[in-house]
C-alpha positions in Angstrom: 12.4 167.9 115.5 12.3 171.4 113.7 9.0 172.0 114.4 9.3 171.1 118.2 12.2 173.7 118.2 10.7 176.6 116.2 7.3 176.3 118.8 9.7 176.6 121.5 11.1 179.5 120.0 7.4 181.0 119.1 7.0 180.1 123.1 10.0 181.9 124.2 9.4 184.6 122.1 5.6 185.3 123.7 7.2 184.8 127.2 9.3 187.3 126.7 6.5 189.7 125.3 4.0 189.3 127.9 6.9 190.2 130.4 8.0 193.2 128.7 4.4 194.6 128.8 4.0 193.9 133.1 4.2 197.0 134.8 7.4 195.3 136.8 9.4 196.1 133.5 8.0 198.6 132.1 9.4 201.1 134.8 12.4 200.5 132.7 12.7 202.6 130.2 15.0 201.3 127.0 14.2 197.7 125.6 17.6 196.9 126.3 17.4 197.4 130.3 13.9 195.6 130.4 15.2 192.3 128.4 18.7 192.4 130.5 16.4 192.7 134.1 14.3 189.6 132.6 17.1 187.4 131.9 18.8 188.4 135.1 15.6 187.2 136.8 15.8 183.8 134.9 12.1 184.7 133.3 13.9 183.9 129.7 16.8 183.1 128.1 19.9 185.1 126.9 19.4 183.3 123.5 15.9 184.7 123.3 16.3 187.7 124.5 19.1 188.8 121.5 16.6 187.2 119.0 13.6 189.2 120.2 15.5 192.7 121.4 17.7 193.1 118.4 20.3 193.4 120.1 24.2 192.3 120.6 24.9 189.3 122.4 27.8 191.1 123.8 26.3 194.1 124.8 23.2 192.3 126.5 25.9 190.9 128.1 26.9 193.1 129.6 23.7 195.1 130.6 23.5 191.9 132.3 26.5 191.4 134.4 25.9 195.3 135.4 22.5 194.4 137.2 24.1 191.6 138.7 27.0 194.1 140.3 24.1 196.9 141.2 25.3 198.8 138.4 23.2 201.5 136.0 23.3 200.5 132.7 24.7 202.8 129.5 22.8 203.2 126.5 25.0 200.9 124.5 24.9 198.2 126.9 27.9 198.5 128.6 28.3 199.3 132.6 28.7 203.0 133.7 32.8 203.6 134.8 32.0 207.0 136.1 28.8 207.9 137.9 27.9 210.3 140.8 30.0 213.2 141.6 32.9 211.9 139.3 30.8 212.2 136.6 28.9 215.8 137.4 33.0 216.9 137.9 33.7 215.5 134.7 31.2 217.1 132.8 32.0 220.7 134.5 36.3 220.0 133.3 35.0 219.6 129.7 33.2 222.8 130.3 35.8 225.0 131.3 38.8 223.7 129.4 36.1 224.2 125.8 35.5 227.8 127.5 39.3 228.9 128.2 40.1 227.7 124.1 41.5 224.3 125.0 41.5 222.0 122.6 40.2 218.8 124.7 40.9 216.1 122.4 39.5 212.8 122.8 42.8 211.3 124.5 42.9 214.6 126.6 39.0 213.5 127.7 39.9 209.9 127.9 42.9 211.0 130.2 40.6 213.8 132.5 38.3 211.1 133.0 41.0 208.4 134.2 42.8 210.7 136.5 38.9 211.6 138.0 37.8 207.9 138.1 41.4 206.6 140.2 41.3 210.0 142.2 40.9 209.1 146.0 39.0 211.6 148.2 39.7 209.0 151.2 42.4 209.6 153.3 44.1 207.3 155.3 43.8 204.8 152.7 46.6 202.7 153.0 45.6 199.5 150.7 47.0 200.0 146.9 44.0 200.4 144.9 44.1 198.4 141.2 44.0 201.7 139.0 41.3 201.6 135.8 41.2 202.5 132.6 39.8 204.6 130.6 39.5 203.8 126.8 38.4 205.7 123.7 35.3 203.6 123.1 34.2 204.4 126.4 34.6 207.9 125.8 32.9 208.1 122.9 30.1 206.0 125.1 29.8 209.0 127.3 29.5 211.7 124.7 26.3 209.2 122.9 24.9 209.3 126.7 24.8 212.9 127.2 23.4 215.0 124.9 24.6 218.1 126.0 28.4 216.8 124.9 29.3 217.1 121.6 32.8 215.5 119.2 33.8 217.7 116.2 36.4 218.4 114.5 38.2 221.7 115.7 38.2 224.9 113.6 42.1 225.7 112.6 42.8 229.2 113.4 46.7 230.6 113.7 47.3 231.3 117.2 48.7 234.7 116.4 46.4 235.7 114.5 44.0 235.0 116.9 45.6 236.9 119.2 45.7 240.1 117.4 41.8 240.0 116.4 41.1 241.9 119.5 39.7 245.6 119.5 42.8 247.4 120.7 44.7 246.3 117.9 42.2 246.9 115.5 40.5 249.9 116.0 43.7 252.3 115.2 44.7 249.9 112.4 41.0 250.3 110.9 41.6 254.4 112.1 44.5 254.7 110.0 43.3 253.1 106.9 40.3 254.7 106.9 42.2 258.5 107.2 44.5 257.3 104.4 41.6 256.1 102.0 39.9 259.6 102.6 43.4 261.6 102.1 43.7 260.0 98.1 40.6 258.6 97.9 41.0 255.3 96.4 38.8 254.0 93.5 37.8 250.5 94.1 39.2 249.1 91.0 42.7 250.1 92.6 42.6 248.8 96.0 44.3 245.6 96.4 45.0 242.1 98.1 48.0 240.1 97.9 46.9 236.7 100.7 48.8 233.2 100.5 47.7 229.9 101.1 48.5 226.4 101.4 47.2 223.7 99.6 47.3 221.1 101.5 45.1 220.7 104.2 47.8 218.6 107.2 45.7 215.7 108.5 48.3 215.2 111.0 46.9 218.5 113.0 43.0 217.6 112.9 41.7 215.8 115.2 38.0 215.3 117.1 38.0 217.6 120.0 35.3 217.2 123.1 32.9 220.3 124.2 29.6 221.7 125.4 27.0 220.9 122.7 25.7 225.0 123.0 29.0 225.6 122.0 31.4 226.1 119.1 34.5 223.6 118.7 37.6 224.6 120.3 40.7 225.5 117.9 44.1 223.9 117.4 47.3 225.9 116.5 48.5 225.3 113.0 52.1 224.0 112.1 54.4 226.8 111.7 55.6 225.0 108.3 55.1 221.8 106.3 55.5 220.5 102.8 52.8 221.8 100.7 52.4 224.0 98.1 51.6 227.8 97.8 49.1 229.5 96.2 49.3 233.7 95.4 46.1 235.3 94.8 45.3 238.6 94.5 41.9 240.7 94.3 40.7 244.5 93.5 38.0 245.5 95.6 35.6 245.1 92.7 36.0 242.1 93.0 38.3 240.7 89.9 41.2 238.5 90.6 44.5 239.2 88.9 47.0 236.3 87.5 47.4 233.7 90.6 51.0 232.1 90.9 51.3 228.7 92.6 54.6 227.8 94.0 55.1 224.2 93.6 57.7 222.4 95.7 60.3 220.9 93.3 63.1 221.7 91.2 61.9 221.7 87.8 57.7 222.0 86.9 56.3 218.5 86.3 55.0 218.1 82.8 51.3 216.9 84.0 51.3 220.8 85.5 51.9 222.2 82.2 48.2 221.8 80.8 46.7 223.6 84.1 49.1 227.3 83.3 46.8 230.3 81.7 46.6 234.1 81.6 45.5 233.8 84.8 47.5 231.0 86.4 50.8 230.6 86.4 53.5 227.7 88.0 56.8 228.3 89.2 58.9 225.9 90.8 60.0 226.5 94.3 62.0 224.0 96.2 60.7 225.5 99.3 57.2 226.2 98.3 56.9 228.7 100.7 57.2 232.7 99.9 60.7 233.9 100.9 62.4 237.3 99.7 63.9 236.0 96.3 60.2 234.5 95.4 58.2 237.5 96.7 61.1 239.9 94.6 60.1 238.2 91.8 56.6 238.0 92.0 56.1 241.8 93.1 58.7 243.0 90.2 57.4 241.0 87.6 54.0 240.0 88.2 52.3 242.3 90.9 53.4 245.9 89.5 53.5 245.7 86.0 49.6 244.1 86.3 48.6 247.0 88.5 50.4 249.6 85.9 48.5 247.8 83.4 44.9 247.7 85.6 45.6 251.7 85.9 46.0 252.4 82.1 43.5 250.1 81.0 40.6 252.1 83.4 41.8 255.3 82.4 43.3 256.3 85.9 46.8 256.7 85.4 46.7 259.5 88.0 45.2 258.0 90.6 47.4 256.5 93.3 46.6 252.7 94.6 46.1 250.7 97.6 48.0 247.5 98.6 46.9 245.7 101.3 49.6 242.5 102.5 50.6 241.1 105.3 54.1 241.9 107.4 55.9 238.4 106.4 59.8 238.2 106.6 59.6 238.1 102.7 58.7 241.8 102.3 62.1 243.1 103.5 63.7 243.8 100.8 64.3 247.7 100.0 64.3 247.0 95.7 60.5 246.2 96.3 59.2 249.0 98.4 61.8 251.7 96.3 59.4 250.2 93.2 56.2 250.4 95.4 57.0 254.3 95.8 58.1 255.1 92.4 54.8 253.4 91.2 53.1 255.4 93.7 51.3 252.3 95.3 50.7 252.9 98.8 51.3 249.7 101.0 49.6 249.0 104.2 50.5 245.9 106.3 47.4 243.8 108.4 47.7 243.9 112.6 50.3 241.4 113.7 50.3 240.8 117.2 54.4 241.6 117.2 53.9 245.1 115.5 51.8 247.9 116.0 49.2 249.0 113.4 52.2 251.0 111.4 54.2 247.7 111.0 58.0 247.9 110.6 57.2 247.1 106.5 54.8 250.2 106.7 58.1 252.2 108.2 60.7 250.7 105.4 57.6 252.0 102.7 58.2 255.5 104.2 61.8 255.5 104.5 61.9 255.4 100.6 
């Protein structure tokens, strides 16, 4: 009984072989289409044609049913939802929404394509027409079928910021710095960076957006604020970093913190974890200046005047700070915001003292 069965498999298995190679199939171009056309026209056996092919049941399956209905058949087996015109409009959304910085997310795609695929161009139609649907898998479908789509996940760039990197901003920014650098002529070892980050990268904001595959993934606007930490670092231009301060969100520092503080790290707890004016205070009175006094002495450059470069945060207003910036003679200039000019309402405070 076995054997009878395995040498009708062996059969089946050459039957379906020899009509693979006929030139009626072989217009077909993927194994899947060509096994799904020869079980459609009763030549073999669903059963054999999974064995042979490789393939899913399910998808086979399918490829079937699709031939049946005079349907093309995807890639993956499954019958095309949007074809034709719909589908050359499709394709030509995704283009312009990646090229005007939309984020087309896959939900956003999944949602373009439904609204195109239940749009009537008839008029006069009068019969209600059952709407379809549009699911992620078939999305992502699409995107394996045409090569010149691509899914990534989007680069996370603030929206302001992005928004003041233009030319008009920068150009008398870059102006003004560069007539100041020439007026007291800064050695490198005193020009510096004050930049904060976060250290905790929000999953909730990522996501896989859809765009031309010649082209660069679209951006997503970052949460104005969320629990995390924050780190301050800060840099001379010759490239040495001076003690970091990490602002941990909680009351008191955890002990397991304790082993990670150093010369050149320290902790402080924050219940906000963010910089506000009583944190930045502190940090510029008691970490920033004196470490810059001490850079100056240490170099032999007491005379020399120095360069602070920061950005125009809320947490900079406060007059004790720039009063100390002055007296220290440490000149501050603030980066291009896109709600100030160039000379930033922090670089006016500096000058009023």
């Amino acid at each position: 009984m076995k054997l009878l069965v395995k040498k009708k498999a062996e059969a089946a298995q050459k039957r379906l072989k020899e009509a693979m190679s006929t030139l009626h199939y072989r217009k077909y171009s993927s194994r899947l289409e060509r096994i799904a056309h020869i079980v459609n026209d009763n030549v073999d056996r669903l059963v054999d044609g999974v064995k042979y092919g490789g393939i899913s049941k399910k998808s086979l399956e399918h490829a079937v049913k699709a031939i049946k209905n005079g349907r093309p058949i995807a890639k993956v087996g499954y019958p095309q939802i949007i074809s034709g015109e719909k589908e050359k409009q499709f394709l030509e959304e995704v283009a312009i929404e990646s090229r005007s910085g939309t984020s087309l997310t896959l939900r956003k795609a999944r949602d373009l394509m439904e609204n195109i695929i239940n749009d009537s161009e008839e008029e006069g139609e009068n019969e209600e027409k059952i709407k379809k649907t549009v699911t992620l898998k078939t999305i992502y479908a699409f995107i394996k079928r045409h090569p010149e789509l691509k899914s990534s996940l989007p680069k996370q760039v603030d929206i302001n910021r992005l928004a003041a990197s233009c030319q008009k901003l920068l150009k008398p920014w870059y102006t003004e710095l560069q007539s100041l650098h020439d007026e007291n002529k800064y050695p490198e070892e005193l020009i510096f960076n004050i930049d904060e980050s976060s250290l905790r990268i929000p999953t909730s904001t990522r996501g896989v957006v859809v765009h031309p595959a010649d082209e660069q993934a679209g951006f997503k606007k970052t949460a104005e604020r969320m629990p995390n930490a924050t780190l301050v670092a800060r840099k001379a231009a010759d490239g040495i970093s001076l003690t970091s301060v990490v602002m941990w969100p909680s009351a008191n520092l955890p002990k397991e913190l304790t082993t990670l503080l150093t010369p050149s790290l320290d902790i402080w707890p924050n219940t906000k974890s963010w910089m506000n004016k009583t944190s930045f205070k502190k940090y510029a009175l008691t970490v920033l200046v004196p470490a810059i006094i001490d850079r100056r002495k240490r170099i032999l450059k007491e005379s020399h005047r120095c360069l602070l470069l920061l950005d125009s945060h809320s947490s900079r207003a406060d007059p004790t700070i720039w009063r100390q910036f002055k007296e220290t003679e440490i000149d501050v200039f603030t980066f291009v915001h896109t709600l100030y000019t160039y000379r930033s309402r922090w670089t006016e405070a500096y000058l009023q003292y």
